[in-house]
mmCIF file as gemmi writes it, N, C-alpha and C atoms, coordinates in Angstrom:
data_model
loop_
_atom_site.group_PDB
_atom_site.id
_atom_site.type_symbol
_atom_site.label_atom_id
_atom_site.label_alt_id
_atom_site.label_comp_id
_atom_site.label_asym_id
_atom_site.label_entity_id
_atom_site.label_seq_id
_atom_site.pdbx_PDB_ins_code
_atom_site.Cartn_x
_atom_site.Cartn_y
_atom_site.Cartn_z
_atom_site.occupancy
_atom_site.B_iso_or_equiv
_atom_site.pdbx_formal_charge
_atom_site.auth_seq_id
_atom_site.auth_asym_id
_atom_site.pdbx_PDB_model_num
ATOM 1 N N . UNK Axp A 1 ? 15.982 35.671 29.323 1 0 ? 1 A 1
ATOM 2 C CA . UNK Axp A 1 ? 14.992 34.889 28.603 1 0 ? 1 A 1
ATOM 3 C C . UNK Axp A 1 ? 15.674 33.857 27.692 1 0 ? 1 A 1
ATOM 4 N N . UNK Axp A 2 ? 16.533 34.086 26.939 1 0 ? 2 A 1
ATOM 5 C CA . UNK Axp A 2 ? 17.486 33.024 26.17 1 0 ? 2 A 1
ATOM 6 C C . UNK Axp A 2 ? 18.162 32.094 26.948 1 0 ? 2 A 1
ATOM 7 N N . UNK Axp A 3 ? 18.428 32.594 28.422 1 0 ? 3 A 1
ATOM 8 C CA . UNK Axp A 3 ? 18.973 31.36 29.149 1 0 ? 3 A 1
ATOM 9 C C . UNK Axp A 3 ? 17.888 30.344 29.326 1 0 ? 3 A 1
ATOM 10 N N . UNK Axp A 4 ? 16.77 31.102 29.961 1 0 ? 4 A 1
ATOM 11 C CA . UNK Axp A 4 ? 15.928 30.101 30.294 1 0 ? 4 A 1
ATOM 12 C C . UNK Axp A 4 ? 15.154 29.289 28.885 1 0 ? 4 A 1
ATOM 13 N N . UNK Axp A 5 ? 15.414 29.567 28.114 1 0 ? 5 A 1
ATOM 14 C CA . UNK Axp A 5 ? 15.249 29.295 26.418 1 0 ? 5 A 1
ATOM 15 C C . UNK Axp A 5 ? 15.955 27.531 26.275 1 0 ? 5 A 1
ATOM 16 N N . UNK Axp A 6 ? 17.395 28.015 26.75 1 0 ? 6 A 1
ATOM 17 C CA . UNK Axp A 6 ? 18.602 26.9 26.693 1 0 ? 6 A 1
ATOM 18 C C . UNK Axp A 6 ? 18.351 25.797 26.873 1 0 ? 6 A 1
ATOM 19 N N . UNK Axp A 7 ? 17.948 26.402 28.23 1 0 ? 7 A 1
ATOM 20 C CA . UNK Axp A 7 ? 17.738 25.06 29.07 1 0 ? 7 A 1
ATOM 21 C C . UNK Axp A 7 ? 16.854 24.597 29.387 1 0 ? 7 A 1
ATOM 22 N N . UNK Axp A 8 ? 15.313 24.936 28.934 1 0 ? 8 A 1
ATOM 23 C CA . UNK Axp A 8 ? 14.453 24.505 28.672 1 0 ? 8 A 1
ATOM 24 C C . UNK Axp A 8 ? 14.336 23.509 27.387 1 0 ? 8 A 1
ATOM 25 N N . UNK Axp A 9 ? 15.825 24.03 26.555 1 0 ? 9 A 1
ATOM 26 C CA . UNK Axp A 9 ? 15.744 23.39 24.869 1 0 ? 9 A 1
ATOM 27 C C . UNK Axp A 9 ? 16.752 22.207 25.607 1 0 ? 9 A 1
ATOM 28 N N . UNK Axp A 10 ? 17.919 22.357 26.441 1 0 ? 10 A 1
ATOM 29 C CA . UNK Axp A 10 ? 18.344 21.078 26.814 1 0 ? 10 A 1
ATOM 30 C C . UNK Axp A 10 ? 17.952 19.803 27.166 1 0 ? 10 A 1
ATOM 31 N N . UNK Axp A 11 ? 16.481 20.428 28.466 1 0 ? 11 A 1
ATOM 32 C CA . UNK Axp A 11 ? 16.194 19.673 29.158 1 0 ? 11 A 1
ATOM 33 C C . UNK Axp A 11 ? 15.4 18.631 28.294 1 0 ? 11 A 1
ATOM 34 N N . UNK Axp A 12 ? 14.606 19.39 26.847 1 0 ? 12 A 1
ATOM 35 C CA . UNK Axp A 12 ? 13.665 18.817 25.837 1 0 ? 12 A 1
ATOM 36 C C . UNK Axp A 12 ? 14.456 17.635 25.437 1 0 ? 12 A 1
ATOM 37 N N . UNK Axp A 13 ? 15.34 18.101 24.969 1 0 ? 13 A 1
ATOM 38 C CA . UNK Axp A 13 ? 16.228 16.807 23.841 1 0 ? 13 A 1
ATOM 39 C C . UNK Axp A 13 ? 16.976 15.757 25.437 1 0 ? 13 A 1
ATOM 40 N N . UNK Axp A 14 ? 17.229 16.483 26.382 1 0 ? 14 A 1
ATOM 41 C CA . UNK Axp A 14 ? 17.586 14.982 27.792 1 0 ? 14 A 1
ATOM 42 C C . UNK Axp A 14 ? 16.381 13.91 26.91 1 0 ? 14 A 1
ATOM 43 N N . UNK Axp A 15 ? 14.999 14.454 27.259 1 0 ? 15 A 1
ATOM 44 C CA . UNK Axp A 15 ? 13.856 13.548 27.639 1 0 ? 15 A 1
ATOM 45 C C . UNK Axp A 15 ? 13.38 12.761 26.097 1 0 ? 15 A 1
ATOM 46 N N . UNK Axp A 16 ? 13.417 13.187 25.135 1 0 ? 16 A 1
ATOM 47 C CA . UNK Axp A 16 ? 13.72 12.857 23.916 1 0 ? 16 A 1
ATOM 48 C C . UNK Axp A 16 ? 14.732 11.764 23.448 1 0 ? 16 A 1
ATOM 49 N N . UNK Axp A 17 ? 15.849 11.671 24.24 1 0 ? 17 A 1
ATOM 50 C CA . UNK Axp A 17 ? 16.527 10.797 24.019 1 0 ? 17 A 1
ATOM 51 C C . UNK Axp A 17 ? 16.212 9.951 24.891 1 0 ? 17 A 1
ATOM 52 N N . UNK Axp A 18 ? 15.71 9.726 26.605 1 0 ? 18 A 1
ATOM 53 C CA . UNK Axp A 18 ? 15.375 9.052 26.615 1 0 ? 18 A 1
ATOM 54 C C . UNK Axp A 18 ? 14.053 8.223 26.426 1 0 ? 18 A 1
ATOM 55 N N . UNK Axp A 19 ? 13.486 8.93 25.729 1 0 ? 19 A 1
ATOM 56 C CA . UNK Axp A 19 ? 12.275 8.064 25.412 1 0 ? 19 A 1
ATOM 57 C C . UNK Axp A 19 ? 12.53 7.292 24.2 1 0 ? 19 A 1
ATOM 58 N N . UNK Axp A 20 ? 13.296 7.786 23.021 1 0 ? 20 A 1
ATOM 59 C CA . UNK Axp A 20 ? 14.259 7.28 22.161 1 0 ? 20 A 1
ATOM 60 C C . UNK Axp A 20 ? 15.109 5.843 22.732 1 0 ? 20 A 1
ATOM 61 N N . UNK Axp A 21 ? 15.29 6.017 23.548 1 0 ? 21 A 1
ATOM 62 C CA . UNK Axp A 21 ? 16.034 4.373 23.891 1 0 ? 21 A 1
ATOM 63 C C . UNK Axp A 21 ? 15.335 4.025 24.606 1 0 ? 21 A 1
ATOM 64 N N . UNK Axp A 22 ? 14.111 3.903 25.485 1 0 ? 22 A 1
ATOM 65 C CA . UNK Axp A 22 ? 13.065 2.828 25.959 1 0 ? 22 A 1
ATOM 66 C C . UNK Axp A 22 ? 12.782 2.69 24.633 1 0 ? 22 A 1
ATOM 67 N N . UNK Axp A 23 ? 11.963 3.411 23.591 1 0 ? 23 A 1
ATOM 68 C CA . UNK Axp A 23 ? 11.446 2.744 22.409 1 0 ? 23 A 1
ATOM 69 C C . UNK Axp A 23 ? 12.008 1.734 21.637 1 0 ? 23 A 1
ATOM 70 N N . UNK Axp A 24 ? 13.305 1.916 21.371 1 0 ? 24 A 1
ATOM 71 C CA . UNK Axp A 24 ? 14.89 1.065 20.897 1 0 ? 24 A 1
ATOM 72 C C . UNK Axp A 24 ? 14.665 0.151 21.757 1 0 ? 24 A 1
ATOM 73 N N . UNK Axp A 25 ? 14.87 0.008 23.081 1 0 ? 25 A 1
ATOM 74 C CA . UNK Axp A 25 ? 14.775 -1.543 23.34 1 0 ? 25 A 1
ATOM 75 C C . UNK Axp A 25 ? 13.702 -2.413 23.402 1 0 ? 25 A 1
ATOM 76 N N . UNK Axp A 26 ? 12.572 -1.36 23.628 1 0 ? 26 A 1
ATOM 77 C CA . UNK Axp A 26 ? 10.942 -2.345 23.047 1 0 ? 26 A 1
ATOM 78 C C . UNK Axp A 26 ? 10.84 -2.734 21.734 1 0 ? 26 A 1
ATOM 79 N N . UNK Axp A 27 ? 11.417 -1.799 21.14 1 0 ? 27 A 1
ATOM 80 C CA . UNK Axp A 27 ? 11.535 -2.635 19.352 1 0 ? 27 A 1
ATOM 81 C C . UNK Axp A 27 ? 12.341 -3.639 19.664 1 0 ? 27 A 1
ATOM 82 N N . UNK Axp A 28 ? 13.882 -3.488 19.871 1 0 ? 28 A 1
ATOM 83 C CA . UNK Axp A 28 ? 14.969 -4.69 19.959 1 0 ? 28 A 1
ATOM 84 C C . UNK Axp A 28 ? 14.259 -6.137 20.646 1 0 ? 28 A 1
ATOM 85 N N . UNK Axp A 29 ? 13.428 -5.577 21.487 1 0 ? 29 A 1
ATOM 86 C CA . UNK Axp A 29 ? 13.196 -7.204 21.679 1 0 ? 29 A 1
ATOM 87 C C . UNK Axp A 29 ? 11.596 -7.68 21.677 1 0 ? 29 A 1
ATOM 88 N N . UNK Axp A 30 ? 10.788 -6.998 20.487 1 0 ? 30 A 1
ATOM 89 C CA . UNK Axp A 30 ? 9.817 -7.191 20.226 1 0 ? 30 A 1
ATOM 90 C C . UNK Axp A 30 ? 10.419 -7.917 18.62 1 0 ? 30 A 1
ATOM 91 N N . UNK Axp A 31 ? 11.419 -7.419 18.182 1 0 ? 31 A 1
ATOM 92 C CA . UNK Axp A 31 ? 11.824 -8.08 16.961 1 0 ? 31 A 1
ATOM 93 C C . UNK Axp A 31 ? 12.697 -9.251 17.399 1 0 ? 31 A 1
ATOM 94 N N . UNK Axp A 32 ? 13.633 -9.429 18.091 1 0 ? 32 A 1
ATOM 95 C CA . UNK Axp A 32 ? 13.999 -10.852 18.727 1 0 ? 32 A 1
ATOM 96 C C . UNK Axp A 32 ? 12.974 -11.586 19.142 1 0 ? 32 A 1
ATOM 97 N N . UNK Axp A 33 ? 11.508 -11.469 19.579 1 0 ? 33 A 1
ATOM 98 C CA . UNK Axp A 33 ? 10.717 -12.65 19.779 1 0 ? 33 A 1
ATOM 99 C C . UNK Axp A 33 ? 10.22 -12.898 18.225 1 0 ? 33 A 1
ATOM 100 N N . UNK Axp A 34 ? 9.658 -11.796 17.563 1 0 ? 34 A 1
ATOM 101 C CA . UNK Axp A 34 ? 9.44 -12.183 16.378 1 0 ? 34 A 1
ATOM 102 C C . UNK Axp A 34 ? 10.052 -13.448 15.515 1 0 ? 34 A 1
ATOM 103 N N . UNK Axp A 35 ? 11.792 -13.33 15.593 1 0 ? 35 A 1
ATOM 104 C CA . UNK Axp A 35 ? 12.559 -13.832 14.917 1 0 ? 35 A 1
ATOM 105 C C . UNK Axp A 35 ? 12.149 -15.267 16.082 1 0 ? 35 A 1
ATOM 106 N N . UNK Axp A 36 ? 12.354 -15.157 17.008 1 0 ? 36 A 1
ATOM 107 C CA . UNK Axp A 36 ? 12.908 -16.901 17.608 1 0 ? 36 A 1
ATOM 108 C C . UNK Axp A 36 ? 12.002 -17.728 17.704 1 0 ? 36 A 1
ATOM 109 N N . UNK Axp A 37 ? 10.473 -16.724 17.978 1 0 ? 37 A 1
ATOM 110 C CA . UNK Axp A 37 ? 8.846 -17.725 17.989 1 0 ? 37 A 1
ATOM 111 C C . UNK Axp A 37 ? 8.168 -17.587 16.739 1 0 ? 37 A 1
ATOM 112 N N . UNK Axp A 38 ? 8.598 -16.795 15.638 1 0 ? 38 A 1
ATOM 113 C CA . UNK Axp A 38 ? 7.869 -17.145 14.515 1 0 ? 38 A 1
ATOM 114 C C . UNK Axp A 38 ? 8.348 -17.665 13.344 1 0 ? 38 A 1
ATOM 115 N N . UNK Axp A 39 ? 9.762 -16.855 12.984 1 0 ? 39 A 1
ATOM 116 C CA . UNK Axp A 39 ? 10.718 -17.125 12.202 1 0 ? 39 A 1
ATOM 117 C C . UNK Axp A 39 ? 11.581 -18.657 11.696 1 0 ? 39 A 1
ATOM 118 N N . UNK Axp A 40 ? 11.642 -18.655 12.803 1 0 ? 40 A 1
ATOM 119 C CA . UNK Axp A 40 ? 12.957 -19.658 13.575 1 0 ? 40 A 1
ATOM 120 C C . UNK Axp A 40 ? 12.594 -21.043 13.571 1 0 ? 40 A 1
ATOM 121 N N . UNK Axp A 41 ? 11.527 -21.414 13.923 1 0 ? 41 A 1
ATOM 122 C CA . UNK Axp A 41 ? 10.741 -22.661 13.811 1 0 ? 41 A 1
ATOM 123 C C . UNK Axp A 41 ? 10.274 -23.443 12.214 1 0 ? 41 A 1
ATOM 124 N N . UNK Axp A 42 ? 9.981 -22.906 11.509 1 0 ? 42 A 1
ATOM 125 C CA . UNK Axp A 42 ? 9.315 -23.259 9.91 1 0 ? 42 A 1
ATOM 126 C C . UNK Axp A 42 ? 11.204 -23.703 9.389 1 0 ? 42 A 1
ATOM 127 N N . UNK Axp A 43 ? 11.839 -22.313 9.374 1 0 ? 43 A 1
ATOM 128 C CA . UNK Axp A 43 ? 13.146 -22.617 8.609 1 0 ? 43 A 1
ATOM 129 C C . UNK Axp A 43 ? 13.583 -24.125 9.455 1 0 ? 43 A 1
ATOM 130 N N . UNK Axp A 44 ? 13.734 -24.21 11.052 1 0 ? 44 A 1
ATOM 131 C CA . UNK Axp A 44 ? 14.205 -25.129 11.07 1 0 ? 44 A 1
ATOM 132 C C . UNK Axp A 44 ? 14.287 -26.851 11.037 1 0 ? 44 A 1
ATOM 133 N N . UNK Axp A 45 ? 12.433 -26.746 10.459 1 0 ? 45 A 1
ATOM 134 C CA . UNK Axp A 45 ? 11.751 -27.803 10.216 1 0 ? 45 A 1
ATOM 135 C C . UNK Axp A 45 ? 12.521 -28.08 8.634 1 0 ? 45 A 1
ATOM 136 N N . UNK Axp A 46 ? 11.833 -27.078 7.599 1 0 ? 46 A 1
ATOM 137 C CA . UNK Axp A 46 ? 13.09 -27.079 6.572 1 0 ? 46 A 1
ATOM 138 C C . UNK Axp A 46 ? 14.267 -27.495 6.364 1 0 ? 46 A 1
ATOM 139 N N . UNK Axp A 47 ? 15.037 -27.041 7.465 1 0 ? 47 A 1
ATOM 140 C CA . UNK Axp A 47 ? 16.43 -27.548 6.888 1 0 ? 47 A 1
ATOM 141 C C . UNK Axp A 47 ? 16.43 -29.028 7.641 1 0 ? 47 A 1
ATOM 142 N N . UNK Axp A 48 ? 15.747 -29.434 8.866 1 0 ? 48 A 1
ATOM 143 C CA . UNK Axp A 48 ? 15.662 -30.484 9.403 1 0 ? 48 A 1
ATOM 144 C C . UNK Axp A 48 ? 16.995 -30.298 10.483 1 0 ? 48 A 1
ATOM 145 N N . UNK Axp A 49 ? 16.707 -29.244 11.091 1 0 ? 49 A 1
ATOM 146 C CA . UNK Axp A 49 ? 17.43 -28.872 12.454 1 0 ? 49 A 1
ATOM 147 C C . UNK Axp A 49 ? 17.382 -28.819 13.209 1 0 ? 49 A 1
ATOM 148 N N . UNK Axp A 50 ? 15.939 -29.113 13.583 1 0 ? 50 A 1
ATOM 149 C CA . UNK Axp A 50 ? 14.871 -28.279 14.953 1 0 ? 50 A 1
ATOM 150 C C . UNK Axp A 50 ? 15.136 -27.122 14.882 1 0 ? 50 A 1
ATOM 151 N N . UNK Axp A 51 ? 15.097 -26.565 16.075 1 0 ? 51 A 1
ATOM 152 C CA . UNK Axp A 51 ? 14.941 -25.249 16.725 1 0 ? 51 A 1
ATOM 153 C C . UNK Axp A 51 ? 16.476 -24.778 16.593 1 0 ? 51 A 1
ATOM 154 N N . UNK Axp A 52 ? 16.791 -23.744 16.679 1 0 ? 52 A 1
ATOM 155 C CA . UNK Axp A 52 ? 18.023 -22.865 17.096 1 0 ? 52 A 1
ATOM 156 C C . UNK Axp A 52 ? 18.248 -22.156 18.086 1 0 ? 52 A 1
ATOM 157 N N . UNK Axp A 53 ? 17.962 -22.757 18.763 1 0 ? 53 A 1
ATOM 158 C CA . UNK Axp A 53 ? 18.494 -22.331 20.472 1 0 ? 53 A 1
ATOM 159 C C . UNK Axp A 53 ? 19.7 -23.17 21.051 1 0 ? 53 A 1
């Protein structure tokens, strides 16, 4: 019963982590559009740069 305990507790934290890094990269590049289509534009009218791409 403790084996099957184990590796039932292994298999938990496999799937945990990866749902942990799909989430990490939907943040990572839900915050990179943030920054380049909302951010990015006002400052570079400001400094009189255009865009930063």
């Amino acid at each position: 019963m403790l084996k099957e305990f184990k590796e039932f507790a292994v298999r938990g934290n496999v799937v945990d982590l990866a749902v942990g890094v799909i989430i990490g990269g939907a943040f990572g590049k839900v915050v990179s559009s943030v920054v380049n289509d909302i951010l990015m534009p006002p400052i570079g009218k400001l400094t009189g740069r255009g865009e930063f791409q």
